[in-house]
C-alpha positions in Angstrom: -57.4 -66.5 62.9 -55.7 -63.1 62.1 -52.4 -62.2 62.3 -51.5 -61.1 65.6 -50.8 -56.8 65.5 -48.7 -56.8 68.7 -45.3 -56.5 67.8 -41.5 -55.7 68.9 -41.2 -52.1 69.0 -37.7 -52.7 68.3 -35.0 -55.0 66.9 -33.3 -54.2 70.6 -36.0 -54.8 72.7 -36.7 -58.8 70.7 -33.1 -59.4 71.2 -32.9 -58.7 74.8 -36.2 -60.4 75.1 -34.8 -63.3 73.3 -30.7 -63.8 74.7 -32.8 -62.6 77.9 -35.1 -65.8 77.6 -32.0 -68.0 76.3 -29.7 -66.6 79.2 -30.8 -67.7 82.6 -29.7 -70.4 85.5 -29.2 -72.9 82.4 -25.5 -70.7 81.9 -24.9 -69.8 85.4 -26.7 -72.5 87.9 -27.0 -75.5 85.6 -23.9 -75.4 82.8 -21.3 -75.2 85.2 -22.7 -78.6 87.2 -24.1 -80.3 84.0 -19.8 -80.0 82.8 -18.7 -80.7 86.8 -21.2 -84.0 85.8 -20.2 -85.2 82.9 -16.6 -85.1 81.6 -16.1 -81.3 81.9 -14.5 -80.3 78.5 -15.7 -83.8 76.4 -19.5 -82.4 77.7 -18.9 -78.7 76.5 -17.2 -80.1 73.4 -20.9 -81.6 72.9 -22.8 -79.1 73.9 -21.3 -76.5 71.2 -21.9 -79.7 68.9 -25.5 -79.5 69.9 -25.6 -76.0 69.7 -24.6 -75.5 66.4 -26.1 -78.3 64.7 -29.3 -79.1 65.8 -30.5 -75.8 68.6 -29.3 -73.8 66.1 -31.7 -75.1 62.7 -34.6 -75.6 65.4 -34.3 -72.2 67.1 -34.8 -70.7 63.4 -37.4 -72.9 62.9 -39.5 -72.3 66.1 -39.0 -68.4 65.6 -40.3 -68.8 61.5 -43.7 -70.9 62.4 -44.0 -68.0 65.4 -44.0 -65.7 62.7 -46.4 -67.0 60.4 -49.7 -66.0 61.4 -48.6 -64.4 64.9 -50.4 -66.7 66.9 -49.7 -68.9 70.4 -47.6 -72.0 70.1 -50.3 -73.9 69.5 -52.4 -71.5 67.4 -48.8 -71.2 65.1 -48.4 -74.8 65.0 -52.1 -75.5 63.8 -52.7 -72.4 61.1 -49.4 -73.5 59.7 -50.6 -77.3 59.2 -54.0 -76.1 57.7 -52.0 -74.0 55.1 -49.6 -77.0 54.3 -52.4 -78.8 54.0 -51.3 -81.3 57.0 -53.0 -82.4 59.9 -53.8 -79.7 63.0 -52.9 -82.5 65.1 -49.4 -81.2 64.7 -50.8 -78.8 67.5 -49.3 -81.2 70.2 -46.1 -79.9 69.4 -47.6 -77.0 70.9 -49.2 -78.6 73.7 -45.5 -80.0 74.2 -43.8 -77.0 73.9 -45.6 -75.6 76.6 -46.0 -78.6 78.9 -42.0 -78.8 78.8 -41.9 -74.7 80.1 -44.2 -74.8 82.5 -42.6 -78.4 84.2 -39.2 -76.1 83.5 -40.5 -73.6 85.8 -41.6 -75.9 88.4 -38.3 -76.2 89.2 -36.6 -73.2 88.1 -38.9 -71.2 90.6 -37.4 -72.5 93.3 -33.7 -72.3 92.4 -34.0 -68.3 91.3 -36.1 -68.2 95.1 -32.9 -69.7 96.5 -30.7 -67.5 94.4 -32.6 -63.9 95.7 -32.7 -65.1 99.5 -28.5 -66.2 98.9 -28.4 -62.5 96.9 -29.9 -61.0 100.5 -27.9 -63.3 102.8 -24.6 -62.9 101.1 -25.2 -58.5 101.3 -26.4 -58.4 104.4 -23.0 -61.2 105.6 -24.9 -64.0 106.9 -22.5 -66.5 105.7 -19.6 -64.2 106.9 -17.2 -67.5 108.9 -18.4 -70.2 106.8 -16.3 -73.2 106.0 -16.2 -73.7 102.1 -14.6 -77.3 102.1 -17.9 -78.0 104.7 -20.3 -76.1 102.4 -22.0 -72.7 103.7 -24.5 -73.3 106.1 -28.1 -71.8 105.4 -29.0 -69.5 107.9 -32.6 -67.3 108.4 -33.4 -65.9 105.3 -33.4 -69.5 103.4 -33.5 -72.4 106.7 -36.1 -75.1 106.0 -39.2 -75.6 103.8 -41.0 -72.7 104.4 -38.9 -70.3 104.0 -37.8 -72.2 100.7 -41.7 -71.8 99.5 -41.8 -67.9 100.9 -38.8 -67.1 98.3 -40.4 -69.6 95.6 -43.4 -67.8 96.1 -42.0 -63.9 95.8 -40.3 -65.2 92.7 -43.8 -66.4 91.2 -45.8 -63.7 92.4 -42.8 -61.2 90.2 -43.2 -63.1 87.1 -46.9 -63.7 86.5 -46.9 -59.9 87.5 -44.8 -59.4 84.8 -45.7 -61.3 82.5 -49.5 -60.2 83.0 -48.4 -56.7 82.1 -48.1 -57.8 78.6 -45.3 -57.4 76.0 -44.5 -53.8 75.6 -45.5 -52.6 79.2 -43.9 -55.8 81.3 -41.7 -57.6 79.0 -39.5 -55.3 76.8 -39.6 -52.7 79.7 -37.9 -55.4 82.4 -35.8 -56.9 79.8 -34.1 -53.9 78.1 -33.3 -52.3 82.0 -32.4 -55.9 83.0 -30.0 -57.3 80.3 -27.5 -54.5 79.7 -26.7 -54.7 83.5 -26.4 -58.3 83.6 -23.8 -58.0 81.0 -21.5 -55.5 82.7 -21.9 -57.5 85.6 -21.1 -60.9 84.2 -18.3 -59.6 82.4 -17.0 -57.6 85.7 -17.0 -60.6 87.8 -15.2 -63.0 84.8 -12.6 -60.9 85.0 -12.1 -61.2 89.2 -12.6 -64.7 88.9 -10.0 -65.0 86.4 -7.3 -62.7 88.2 -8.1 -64.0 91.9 -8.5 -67.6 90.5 -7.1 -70.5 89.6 -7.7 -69.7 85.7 -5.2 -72.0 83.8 -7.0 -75.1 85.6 -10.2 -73.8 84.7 -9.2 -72.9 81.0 -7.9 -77.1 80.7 -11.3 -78.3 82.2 -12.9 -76.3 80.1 -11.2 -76.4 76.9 -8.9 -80.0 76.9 -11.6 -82.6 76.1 -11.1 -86.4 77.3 -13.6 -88.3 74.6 -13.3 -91.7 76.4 -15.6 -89.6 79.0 -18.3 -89.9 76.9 -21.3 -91.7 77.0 -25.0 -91.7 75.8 -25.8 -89.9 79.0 -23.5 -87.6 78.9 -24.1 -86.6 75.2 -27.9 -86.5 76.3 -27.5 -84.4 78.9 -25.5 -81.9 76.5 -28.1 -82.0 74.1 -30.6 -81.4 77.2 -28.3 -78.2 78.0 -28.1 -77.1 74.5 -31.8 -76.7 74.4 -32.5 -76.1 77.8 -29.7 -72.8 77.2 -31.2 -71.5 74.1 -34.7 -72.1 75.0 -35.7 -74.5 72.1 -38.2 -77.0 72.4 -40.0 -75.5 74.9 -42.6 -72.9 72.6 -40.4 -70.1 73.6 -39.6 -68.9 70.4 -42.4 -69.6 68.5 -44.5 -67.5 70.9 -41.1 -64.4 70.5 -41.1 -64.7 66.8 -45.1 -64.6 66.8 -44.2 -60.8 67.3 -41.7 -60.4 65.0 -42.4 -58.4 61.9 -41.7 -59.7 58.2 -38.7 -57.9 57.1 -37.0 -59.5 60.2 -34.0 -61.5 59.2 -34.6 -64.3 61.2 -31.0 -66.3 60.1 -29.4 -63.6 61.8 -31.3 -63.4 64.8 -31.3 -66.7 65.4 -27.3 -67.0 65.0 -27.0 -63.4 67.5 -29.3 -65.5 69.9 -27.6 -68.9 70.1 -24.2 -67.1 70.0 -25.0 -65.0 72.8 -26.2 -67.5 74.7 -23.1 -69.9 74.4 -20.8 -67.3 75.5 -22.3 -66.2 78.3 -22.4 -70.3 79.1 -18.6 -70.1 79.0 -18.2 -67.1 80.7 -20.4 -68.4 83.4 -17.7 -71.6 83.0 -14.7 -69.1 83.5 -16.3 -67.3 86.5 -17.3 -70.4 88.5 -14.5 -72.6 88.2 -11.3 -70.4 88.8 -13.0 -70.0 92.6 -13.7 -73.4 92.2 -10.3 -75.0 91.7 -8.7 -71.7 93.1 -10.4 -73.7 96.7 -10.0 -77.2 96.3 -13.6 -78.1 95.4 -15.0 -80.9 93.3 -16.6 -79.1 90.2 -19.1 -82.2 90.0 -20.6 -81.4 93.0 -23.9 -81.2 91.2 -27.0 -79.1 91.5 -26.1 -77.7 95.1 -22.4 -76.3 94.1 -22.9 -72.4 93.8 -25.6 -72.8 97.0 -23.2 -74.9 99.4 -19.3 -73.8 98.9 -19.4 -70.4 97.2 -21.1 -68.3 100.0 -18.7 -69.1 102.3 -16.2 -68.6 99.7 -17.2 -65.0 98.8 -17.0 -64.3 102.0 -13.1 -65.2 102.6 -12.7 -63.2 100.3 -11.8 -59.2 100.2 -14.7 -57.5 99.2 -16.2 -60.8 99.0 -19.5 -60.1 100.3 -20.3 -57.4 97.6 -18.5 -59.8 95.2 -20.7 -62.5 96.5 -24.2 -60.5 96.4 -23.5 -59.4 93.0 -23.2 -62.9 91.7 -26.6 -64.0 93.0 -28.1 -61.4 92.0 -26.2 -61.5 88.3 -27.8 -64.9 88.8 -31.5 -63.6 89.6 -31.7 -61.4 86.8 -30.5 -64.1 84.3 -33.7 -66.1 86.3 -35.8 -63.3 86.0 -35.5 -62.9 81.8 -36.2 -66.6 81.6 -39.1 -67.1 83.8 -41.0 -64.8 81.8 -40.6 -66.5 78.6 -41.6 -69.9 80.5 -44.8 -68.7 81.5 -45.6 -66.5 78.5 -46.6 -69.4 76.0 -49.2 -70.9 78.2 -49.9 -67.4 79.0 -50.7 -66.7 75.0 -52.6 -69.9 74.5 -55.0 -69.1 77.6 -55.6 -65.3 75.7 -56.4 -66.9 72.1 -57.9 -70.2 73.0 -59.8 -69.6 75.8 -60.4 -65.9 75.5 -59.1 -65.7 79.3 -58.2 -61.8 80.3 -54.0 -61.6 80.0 -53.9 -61.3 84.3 -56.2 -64.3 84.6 -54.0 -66.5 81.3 -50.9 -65.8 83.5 -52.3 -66.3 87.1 -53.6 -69.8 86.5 -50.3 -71.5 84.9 -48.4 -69.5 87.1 -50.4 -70.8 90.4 -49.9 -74.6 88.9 -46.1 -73.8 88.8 -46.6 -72.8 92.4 -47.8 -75.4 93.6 -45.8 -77.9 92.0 -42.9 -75.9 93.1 -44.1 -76.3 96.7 -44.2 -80.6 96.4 -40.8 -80.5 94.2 -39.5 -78.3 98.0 -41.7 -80.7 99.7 -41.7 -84.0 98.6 -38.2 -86.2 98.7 -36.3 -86.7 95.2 -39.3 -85.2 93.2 -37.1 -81.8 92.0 -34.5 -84.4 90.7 -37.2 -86.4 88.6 -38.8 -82.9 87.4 -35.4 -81.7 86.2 -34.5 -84.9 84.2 -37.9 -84.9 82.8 -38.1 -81.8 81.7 -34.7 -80.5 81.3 -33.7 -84.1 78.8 -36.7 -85.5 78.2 -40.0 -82.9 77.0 -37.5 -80.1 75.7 -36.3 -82.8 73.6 -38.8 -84.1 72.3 -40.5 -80.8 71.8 -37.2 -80.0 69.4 -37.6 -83.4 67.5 -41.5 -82.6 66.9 -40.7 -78.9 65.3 -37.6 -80.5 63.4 -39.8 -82.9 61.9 -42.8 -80.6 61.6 -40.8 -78.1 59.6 -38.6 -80.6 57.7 -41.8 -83.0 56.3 -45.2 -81.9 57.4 -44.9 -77.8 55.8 -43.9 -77.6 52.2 -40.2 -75.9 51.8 -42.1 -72.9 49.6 -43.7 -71.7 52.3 -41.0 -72.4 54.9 -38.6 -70.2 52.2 -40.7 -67.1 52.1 -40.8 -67.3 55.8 -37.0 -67.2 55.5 -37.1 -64.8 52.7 -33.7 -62.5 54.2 -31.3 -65.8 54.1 -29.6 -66.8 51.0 -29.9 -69.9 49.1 -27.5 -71.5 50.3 -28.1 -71.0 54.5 -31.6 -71.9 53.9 -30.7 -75.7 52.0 -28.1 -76.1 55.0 -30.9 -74.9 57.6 -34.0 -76.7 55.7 -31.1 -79.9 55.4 -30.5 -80.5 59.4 -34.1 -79.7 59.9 -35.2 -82.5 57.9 -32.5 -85.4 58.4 -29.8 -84.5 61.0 -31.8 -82.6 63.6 -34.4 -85.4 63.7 -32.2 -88.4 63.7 -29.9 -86.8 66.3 -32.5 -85.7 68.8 -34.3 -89.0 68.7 -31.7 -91.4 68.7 -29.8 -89.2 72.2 -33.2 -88.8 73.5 -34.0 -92.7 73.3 -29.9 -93.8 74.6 -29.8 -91.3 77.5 -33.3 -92.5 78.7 -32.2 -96.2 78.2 -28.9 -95.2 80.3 -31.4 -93.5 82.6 -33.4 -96.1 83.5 -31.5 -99.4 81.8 -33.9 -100.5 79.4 -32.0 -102.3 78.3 -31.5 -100.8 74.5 -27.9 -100.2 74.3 -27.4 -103.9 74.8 -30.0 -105.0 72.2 -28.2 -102.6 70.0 -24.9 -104.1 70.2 -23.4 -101.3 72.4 
């Protein structure tokens, strides 16, 4: 297999690509209710944990076996075996990789469909006399099934168009219009939320853990948001840094990425919950929070309905960035493996996503199940299988001169947590929050 020649054309255009990929409805849809859920400031006191220690290592990991040959996730995953002299089974963490985007997606679709149509009704005033304490009632543009799988399907039909344009003339060109206005908007409307607000409750919740909050779900769930935010475990950055070039410094890109990504979690925190407290909601409200109450918040409020339509659409650019990456790994692996045409790699995943989007609308309880499965579960174990890949199956050498811009020291730490800590961390929350999940029974055998 040769080295792929498609490349970055710049260092810009990866890194919007990249925070672009890491920055979606994780920050702005699914941090604020995953801290609501579980312990508010204990969770996010995890999360950075998580972050830090173990997405962190991985996310450089995933981006240096990208970079190796320049192949798909599982192409990467494979040549890099053969050259180690390992197995090419190691492929399945591939296979995984992908699976975990594309169930992502499944679901993810059809919250970024809800967030255009709210984008369209909040503009246009539909939710104009709402009761926030009742939640905001959803009128024509988003009322019932089929108008959920009409927005689903706009959504879909914009990212496999996209993502079949390729890297330079759909990718970079969407993401380097896309990401500098998401910024000014974010930042914009943390700053009204912070004013208008009630910002020293927010700042507490966010910021003054209570520990005894904890428990294995809850530190699951983190670890299922730390990955889920900076888009490791799911193939995503093996298939970005398969078009990186060699004299990338990797270290660095990697610690821009994650970084970026956190803060824009929290800055997502400290524009949702000021409105949030500011009106007397519960901030665990779950999944449905920024759907039910904040509508008919934004538009109480002066100015509230461009306020309002500025957020979801803040919200459907963030979905936008992601969605690509999500589809683009199965995307590569359909042009290498199967020598499919790039329109046809993208249309086929992308029409499985549809119509698994259109049961998870459909079918009672299923989205739940898809987001627990994919968002705790396959992410996480597609993070443990490139830990352990990169730690014990590929020699350090060869690992090193992939990292070849980070000193000494940052590569023993990185190549360290890779090995032991990112492993032994990922599998041991992976196999207590799915024993909490479904009361196996473990935590009792174990004493706890």
């Amino acid at each position: 297999m040769a080295v792929a020649t498609t490349q970055w054309t710049s260092r810009f255009a990866f890194l919007m690509a990249a925070i672009g990929s890491a920055v979606g409805l994780g920050n702005l849809w699914r941090f604020p209710f995953q801290t609501g859920q579980n312990g508010g400031a204990a969770f996010v006191f995890v999360y950075f944990l998580c972050v830090a220690l173990v997405a962190y290592p991985i996310l450089m990991a995933e981006l240096a076996v990208g970079r190796h040959q320049g192949l798909s996730p599982v192409g990467s995953i494979k040549q890099l075996a053969k050259d180690s002299g390992s197995s090419p089974k190691w492929s399945i963490a591939g296979w995984v990789g992908t699976l975990a985007a594309l169930t992502v997606l499944t679901t993810y679709s059809v919250i970024a469909g809800q967030v255009l149509a709210y984008s369209v009704m909040t503009f246009s005033g539909e939710f104009v006399g709402g009761d926030p304490s009742a939640g905001a009632a959803t009128l024509s543009l988003y009322s019932g099934s089929a108008h959920a799988i009409g927005w689903h399907t706009l959504f879909m039909v914009i990212t496999v168009f996209v993502v079949s344009k390729g890297l330079h003339g759909g990718i970079e060109r969407v993401v380097t219009i896309l990401m500098p206005i998401f910024f000014v908007m974010l930042a914009g409307l943390c700053v009204y939320a912070l004013v208008t607000g009630d910002a020293g409750r927010a700042i507490s919740y966010l910021f003054a853990p209570d520990f005894s909050k904890l428990t294995p779900l809850t530190v699951l769930a983190a670890m299922g948001q730390a990955f889920f935010s900076v888009g490791v475990g799911a193939a995503i950055m093996i298939t970005y840094g398969s078009f990186l070039s060699k004299d990338e410094n990797i270290g660095n890109s990697a610690a821009v990425i994650a970084g970026a990504d956190t803060f824009v979690a929290v800055i997502a925190g400290l524009m949702i919950f000021p409105i949030i407290f500011a009106f007397g909601l519960d901030p665990a409200a779950g999944a449905g929070l920024i759907f039910n109450a904040l509508p008919a918040i934004f538009s109480g409020m002066p100015g509230g309905l461009i306020i309002g339509g500025l957020f979801f659409f803040l919200a459907f650019i963030a979905a936008l960035t992601s969605s690509i990456s999500l589809l683009l790994s199965s995307t590569t692996i359909g042009v290498e493996q199967y020598g499919l045409s790039r329109p046809k790699a993208a249309l086929i995943p992308g029409a499985i996503v549809w119509v698994v989007g259109v049961m998870a609308i459909t079918v009672s309880g299923l989205s739940d199940w898809l987001d627990f499965f994919s968002g705790s579960v396959m992410i996480t174990l597609g993070g443990f299988l490139i830990a352990t890949f990169v730690g014990w199956a590929v020699p350090r050498n060869i690992m090193r001169s992939e990292l070849s811009n980070t000193s000494d020291g940052m590569f023993s730490f990185w190549h360290f947590f890779c090995k032991w800590l990112a492993p032994a961390a990922v599998a041991i929350t992976l196999l207590l929050g799915v024993d909490a999940k479904f009361d196996f029974g473990l935590a009792a055998l174990l004493g706890g």
